[in-house]
N, C-alpha and C positions, 0 to 999 in steps of 0.2 A: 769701941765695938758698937755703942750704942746708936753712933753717927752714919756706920757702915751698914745698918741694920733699916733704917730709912733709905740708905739710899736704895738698898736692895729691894725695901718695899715699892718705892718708888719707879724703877726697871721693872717688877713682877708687875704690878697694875699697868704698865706701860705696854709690855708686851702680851698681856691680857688682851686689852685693847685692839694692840695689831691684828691678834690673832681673829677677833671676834668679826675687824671689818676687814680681811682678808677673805670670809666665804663663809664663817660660821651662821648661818643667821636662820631665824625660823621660820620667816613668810615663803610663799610663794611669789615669784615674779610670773605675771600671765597679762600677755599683751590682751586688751580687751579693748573694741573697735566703738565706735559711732556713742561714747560715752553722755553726749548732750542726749540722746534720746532714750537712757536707760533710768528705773530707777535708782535716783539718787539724792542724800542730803548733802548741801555747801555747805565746806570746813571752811570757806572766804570770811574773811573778819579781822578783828586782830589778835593777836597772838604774842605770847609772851617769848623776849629771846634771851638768849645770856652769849658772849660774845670768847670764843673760844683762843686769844691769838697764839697758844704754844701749840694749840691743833692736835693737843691730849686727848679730847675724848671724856676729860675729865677735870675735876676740882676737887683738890685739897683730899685727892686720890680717891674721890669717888665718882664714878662714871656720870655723865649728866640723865643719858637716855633712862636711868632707873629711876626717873626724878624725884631724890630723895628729900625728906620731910623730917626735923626731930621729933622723936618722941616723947622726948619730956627738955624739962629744963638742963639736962645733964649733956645733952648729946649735941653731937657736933659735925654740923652739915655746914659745907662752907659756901654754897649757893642757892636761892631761891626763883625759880620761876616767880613766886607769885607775889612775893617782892621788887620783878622785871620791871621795867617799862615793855611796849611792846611797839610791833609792826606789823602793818594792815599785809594781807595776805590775799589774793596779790598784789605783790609790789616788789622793788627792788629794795634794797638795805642803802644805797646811795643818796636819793632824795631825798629820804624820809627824815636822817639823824644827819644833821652837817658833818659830824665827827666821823659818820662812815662814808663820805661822798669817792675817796677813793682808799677805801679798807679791799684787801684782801687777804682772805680766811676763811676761816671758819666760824659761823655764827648757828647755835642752836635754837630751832624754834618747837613752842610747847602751844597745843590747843584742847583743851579737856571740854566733851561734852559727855551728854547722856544718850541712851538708844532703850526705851522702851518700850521696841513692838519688835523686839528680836525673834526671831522665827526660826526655831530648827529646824527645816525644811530649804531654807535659803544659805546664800552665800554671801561674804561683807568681804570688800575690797579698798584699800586707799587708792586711789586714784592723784596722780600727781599730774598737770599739766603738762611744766616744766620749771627746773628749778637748775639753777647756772652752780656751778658744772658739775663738781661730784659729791652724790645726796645719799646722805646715811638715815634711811628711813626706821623706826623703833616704834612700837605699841604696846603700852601697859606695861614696859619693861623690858620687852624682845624686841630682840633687831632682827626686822624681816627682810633686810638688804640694802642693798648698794647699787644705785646708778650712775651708769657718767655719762655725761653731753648737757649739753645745757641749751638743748631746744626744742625734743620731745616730751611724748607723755611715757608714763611706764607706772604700774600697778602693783601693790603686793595684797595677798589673801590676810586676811583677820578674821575668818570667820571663829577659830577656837579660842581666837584670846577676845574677843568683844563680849561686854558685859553692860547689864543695863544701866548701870550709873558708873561714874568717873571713872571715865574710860579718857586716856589722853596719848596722842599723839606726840611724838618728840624727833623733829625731823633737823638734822646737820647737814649744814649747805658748803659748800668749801668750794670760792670762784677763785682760788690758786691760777694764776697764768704756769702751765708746765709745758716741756719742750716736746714731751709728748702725747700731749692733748691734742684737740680738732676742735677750735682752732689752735696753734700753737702759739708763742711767749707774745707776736707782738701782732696786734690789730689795728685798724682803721678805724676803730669802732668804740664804742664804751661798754668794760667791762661790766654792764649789771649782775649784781650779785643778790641771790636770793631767789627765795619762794616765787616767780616773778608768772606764773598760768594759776589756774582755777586747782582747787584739793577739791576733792569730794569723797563722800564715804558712798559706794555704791553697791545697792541689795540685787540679787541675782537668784535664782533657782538655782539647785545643786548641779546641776546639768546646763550648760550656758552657750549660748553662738557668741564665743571668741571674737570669729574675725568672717568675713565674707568680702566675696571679689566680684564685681558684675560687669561685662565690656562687653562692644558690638563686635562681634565677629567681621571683620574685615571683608570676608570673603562673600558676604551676604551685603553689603552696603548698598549693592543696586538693582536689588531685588526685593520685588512688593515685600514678600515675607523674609523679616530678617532676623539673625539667629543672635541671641545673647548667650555670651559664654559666661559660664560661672564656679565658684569655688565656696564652701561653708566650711569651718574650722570648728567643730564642737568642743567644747572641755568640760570635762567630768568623768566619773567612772564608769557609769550604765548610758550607755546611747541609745536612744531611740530608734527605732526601726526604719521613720522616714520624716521629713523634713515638708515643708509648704511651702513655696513660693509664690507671691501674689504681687502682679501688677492692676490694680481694677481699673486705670482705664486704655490698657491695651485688654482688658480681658483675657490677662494670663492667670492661671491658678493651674499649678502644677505644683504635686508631688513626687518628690523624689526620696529615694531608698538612699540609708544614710549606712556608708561603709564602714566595718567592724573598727576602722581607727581613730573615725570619726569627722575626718577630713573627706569631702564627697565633692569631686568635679560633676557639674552639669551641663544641658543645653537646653535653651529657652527659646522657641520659635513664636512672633512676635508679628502681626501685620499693622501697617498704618501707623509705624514708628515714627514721630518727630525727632528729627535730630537738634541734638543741641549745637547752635550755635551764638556768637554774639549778637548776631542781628535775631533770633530765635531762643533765646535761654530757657531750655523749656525739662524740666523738671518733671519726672514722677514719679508718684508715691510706690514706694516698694518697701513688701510686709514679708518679713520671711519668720516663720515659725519652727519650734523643735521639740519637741516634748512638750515643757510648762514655761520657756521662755518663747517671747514676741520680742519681734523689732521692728521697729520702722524708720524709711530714710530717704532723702529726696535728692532723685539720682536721673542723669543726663545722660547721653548716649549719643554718641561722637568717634570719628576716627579721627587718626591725627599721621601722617606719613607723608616721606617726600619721595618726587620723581626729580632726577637731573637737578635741576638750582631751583627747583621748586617747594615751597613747603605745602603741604594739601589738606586742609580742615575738612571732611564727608567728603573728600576726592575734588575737591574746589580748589586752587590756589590762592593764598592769605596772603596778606602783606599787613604784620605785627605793627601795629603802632603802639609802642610800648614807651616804659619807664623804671627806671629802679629806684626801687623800695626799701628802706632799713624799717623794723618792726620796734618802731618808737614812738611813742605819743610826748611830742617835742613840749607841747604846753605841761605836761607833768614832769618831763626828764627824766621819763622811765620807761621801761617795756610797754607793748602795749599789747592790752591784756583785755579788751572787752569789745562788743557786739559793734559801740557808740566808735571806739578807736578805727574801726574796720571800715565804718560808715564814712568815716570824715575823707580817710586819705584815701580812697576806692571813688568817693567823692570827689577831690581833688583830679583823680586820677581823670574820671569822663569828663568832665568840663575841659581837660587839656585835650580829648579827643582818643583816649586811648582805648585799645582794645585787649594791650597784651602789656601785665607787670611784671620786671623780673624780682622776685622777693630776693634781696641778699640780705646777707651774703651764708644764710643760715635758715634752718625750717622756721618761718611767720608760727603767729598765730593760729591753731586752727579756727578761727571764725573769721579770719578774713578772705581761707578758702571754702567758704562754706557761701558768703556772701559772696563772692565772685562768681559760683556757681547761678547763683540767681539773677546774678546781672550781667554776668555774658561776658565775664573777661576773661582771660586766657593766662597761663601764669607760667611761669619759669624758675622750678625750686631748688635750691640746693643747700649741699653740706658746706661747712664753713675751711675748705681743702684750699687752703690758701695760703702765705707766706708762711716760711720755716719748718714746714711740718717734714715731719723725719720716712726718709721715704722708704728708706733703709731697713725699716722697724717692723717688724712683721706684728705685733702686736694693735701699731696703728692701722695696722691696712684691717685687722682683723674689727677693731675699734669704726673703723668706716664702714665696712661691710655692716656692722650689727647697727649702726643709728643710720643707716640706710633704708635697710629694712622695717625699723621703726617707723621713717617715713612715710615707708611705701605703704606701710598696714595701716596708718592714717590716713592715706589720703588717696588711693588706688581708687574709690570710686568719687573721684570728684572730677567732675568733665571739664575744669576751668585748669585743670592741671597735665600739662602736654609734654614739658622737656624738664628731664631730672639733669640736672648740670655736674661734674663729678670734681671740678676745681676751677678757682680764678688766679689767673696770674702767675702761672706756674712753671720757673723756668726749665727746660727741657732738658735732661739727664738720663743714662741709661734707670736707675732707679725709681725716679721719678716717674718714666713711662711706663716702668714692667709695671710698678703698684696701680698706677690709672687707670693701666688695661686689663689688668686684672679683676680692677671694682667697677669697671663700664662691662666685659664679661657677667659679674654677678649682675649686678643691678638687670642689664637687661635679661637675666634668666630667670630673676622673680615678676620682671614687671615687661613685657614687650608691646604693652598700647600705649607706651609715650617714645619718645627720643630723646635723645642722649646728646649733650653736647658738654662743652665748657668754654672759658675766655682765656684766649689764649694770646698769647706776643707776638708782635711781626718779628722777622728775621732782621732783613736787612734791606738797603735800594738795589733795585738789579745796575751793576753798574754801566754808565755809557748809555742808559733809558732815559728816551728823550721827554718822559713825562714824569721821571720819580716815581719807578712802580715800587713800591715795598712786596715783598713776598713773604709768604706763610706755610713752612716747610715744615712747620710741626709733624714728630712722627705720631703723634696722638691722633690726629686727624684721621687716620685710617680707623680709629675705634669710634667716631664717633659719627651721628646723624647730620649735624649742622655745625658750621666753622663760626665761630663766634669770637669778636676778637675787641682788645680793648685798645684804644689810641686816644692820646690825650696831646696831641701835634698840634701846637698854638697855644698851651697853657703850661703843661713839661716840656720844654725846647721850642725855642721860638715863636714867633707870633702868628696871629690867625689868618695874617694877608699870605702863610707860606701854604697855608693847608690846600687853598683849590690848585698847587702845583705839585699835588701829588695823586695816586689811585694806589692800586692793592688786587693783587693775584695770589692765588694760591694754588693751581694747577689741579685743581680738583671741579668733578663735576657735582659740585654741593652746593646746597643754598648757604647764605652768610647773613649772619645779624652782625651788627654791630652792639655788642653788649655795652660798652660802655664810653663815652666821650662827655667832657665838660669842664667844667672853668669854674674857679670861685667869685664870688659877688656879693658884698654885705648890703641887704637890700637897705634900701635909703640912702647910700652914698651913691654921689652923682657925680660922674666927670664927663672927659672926652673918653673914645672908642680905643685908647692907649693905655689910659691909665687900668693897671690893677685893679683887682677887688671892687673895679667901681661897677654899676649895675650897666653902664654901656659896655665895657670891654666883653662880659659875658655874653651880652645882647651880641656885638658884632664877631665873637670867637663861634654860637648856635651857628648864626648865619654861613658863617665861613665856612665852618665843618660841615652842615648839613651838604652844600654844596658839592663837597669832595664827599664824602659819601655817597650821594645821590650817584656816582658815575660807578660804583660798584655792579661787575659782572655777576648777579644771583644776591643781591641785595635783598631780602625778604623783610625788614626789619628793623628796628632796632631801640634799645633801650638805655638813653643818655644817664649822667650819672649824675642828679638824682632828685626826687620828686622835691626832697625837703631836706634842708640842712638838720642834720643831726650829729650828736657830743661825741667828739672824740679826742684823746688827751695829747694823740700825735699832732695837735692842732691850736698853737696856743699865741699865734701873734696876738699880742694888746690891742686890744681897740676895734680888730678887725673879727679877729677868730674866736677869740677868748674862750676856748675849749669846744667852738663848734667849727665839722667842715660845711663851708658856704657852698660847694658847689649844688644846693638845692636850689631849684627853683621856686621854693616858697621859703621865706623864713621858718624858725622857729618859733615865728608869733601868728604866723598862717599867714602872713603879706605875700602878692604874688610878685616875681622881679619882672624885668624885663621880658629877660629869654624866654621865659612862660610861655608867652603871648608868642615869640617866632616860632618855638615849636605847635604852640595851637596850630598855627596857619598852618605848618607844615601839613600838618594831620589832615587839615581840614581839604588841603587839594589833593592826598592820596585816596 
């Protein structure tokens, strides 16, 4: 009896647990926008963890988030924070401990400070970046909820449980591959696990601007005076009567009456607009006030829409000189997580000539869209809607919808951000379409000042065509803006001399990037334009493709795969790969390869 009596304890703490991170919890979750420009203190630092692998919730049956402490010599706590070693924050949990390079689980982390200018008049928020993938956030003992995704930011309130001393933090990360995640069980990529964006604790008036949306009205593009549309989301209980909108150097300042729900559509009339563009990235300061909170934020204004196979930046037609991006800072082997990360490979990026990145295969950093905006590059973001994922599953579609959204509420007004991508690589099934089209539906019903696209697969050769036309029959094509498509012809199936004997239709009158093409190459091995892996064969595979590309009818584009090799475990020849894919054009030591230099040139005569 006495055996059956533990285990029972044992089940009743267990599904304590379940129950509490099933929806029990006390915080509030409240998306809050433009977080670098609010007040706030950085939780960044290191942090003590304790490493969960049964994924209890608990030790020696007591929950970890209550972070318990003996109180005399008698008692019996079977873990210690403060006992921990610890991990810098941000970062991933892989670099840092060789023993966790590829853990997956659950790992708890504990950060305890003080707040002694607490103000009852204000509101306190944890603010989380991002933290890979599903994050059981806790304060002072409560669990103020549960996120999943592991590439936005998302928020919970503290304002009732913060105190002016030791006050701690106890945040569970769990980067579990599951078959109904986004992404799902199997990647390209490296699992990073952990706290891997910026914490902060952020102070607010009781009454707060959430969220706010600012874009050029389309329909005023070519007229002196042009109209900016807008949106302010307030949170609180008492609204204020009317709000302020300030540009001071279009000398706008306008008040507007703030609607009893607190959510207020506007319009902003506007003369001697600069438009943002790359060759112009021109930025201004916009103040919007509400009561006793201020903001401010440095915002561009741009349209972005296509005519026939045309793509049209301010009603101009572009031709995207792009590249694809994974959000790695390859000298560390971790996320990349700061201002300097943003600088290097944005850096990289213009010296190749580029004007347009596509970030895959997952929401970046926000600070490398932030700095894009200042320097005039164009981006192409998406969700990680790529192999395996369950289409069937009405939970993940609802799962995509909501960290979609998260997207859009981060990065809606950043003019370097034009086409939301809704999947890569996605073979074509009734289920598979109805779910797409139903999240290209949402998406453009929250956000209609970008375009829509995805990478999608050719079909087949038409056959008896005297040039080897492939065609692109996808029924998705009909939800989307732009036909984007991925071919990897001379590196997957045969060699590079087959490529200029082929082209590519789709029977649509749509502009087409080519999202992705390329080859791998471990820089510093050298051979003849045959051999593998060597830094010619990639050199002469750019050449060849570019070529056959270039004959593409509504060509607008395109972003080869990829700027720099980065870690992935699908990748493990000896000698060559050794857990990294090579198809970057810069190592992972920052060395440029051959190809580099053919696509420069490319760039440099379009």
């Amino acid at each position: 009896m006495k055996n059956l009596k533990k285990v029972s304890h044992k089940i009743t703490f267990s599904l304590i647990l379940i129950a509490f991170f099933a929806g029990f919890s006390y915080g509030q979750d409240i998306f809050i926008s433009n977080t670098q420009n609010r007040n706030y203190a950085s939780l960044n630092g290191k942090w003590e963890y304790i490493i969960d692998p049964y994924k209890t919730g608990g030790m020696g049956g007591m929950a970890i988030y209550k972070n318990a402490e003996p109180k005399d010599k008698t008692a019996r706590v079977e873990y210690s924070f403060d006992a921990s070693e610890t991990l810098w924050v941000p970062g991933n949990w892989n670099s840092q401990k060789p023993e966790l390079k590829y853990f997956e689980g659950n790992v708890w982390y504990r950060r305890t400070f003080n707040e002694n200018d607490i103000d009852a008049n204000k509101r306190y928020f944890i603010n989380i970046g991002a933290a890979n993938y599903l994050t059981t956030v806790t304060f002072n003992g409560k669990i103020l909820g549960r996120h999943e995704g592991g590439f936005n930011p998302f928020t919970f309130e503290i304002t009732d449980l913060i105190k002016e001393e030791n006050n701690y933090v106890i945040i569970g990360v769990d980067n579990t591959r599951r078959p109904d995640n986004i992404p799902a069980e199997v990647t390209d990529w490296f699992n990073h696990g952990g706290i891997i964006r910026d914490v902060k604790l952020i102070e607010t008036p009781k009454t707060l601007i959430g969220k706010y949306f600012l874009s050029l009205d389309k329909s005023t593009l070519n007229k002196k005076t042009k109209k900016i549309n807008g949106k302010i989301e307030l949170v609180g209980e008492h609204f204020p009567e009317s709000a302020k909108i300030e540009i001071p150097e279009l000398k706008v300042n306008q008040i507007i009456k703030i609607k009893p729900s607190g959510t207020t559509h506007f319009s902003i009339e506007a003369r001697n607009v600069e438009l943002w563009s790359p060759e112009n990235p021109k930025l201004y300061q916009v103040i919007i006030e509400a009561g006793h909170d201020a903001l401010e934020d440095q915002i561009g204004f741009r349209t972005i829409e296509t005519a026939g196979k045309q793509i049209l930046l301010n009603g101009k037609p572009i031709f995207l000189k792009g590249i694809c991006l994974h959000d790695e800072n390859p000298f560390r082997q971790d996320r990349a997580n700061t201002i300097e990360d943003a600088k290097t490979v944005l850096g990289w990026a213009q010296e190749l000539g580029c004007n347009f990145i596509r970030l895959a295969h997952y929401p970046h950093q926000e600070n490398i869209v932030r700095l894009a905006d200042q320097r005039g590059i164009l981006l192409w973001e998406e969700l990680p809607l790529y192999w395996g994922i369950q289409w069937g599953n009405p939970k993940v579609l609802e799962k995509a919808k909501h960290q979609y959204k998260e997207l859009i509420n981060r990065d809606y007004n950043r003019a370097s951000s034009i086409i939301w991508s809704i999947a890569n690589e996605t073979a074509p099934n009734d289920e598979r379409t109805a779910f797409l089209s139903e999240l290209a539906d949402y998406v453009r019903s929250i956000d209609d000042t970008r375009l829509i696209s995805a990478a999608i697969k050719k079909d087949q050769e038409l056959d008896g065509h005297p040039d080897s036309v492939y065609t692109y029959n996808d029924p998705l094509i009909e939800k989307l803006d732009i036909i984007s498509l991925n071919e990897y012809l001379g590196w997957y199936g045969g060699l590079p001399d087959e490529t200029r004997k082929k082209s590519f239709t789709s029977g649509y009158e749509k502009p087409i990037i080519v999202s992705e093409f390329g080859s791998g190459g471990r820089q510093g091995f050298h051979a003849d334009k045959l051999t593998r892996w060597s830094e010619e064969f990639q050199e002469y595979h750019y050449k060849e493709s570019i070529a056959m590309f270039d004959k593409i009818d509504g060509l607008v584009g395109m972003t080869p795969w990829i700027l720099v090799d980065f870690m992935s475990p699908l990748r493990q020849l000896r000698g060559v790969q050794d857990g990294w894919n090579r198809k970057g054009l810069i190592s992972e030591k920052g060395q440029k390869k051959k190809a580099f230099y053919v696509l420069k040139e490319y760039y440099e005569s379009k």
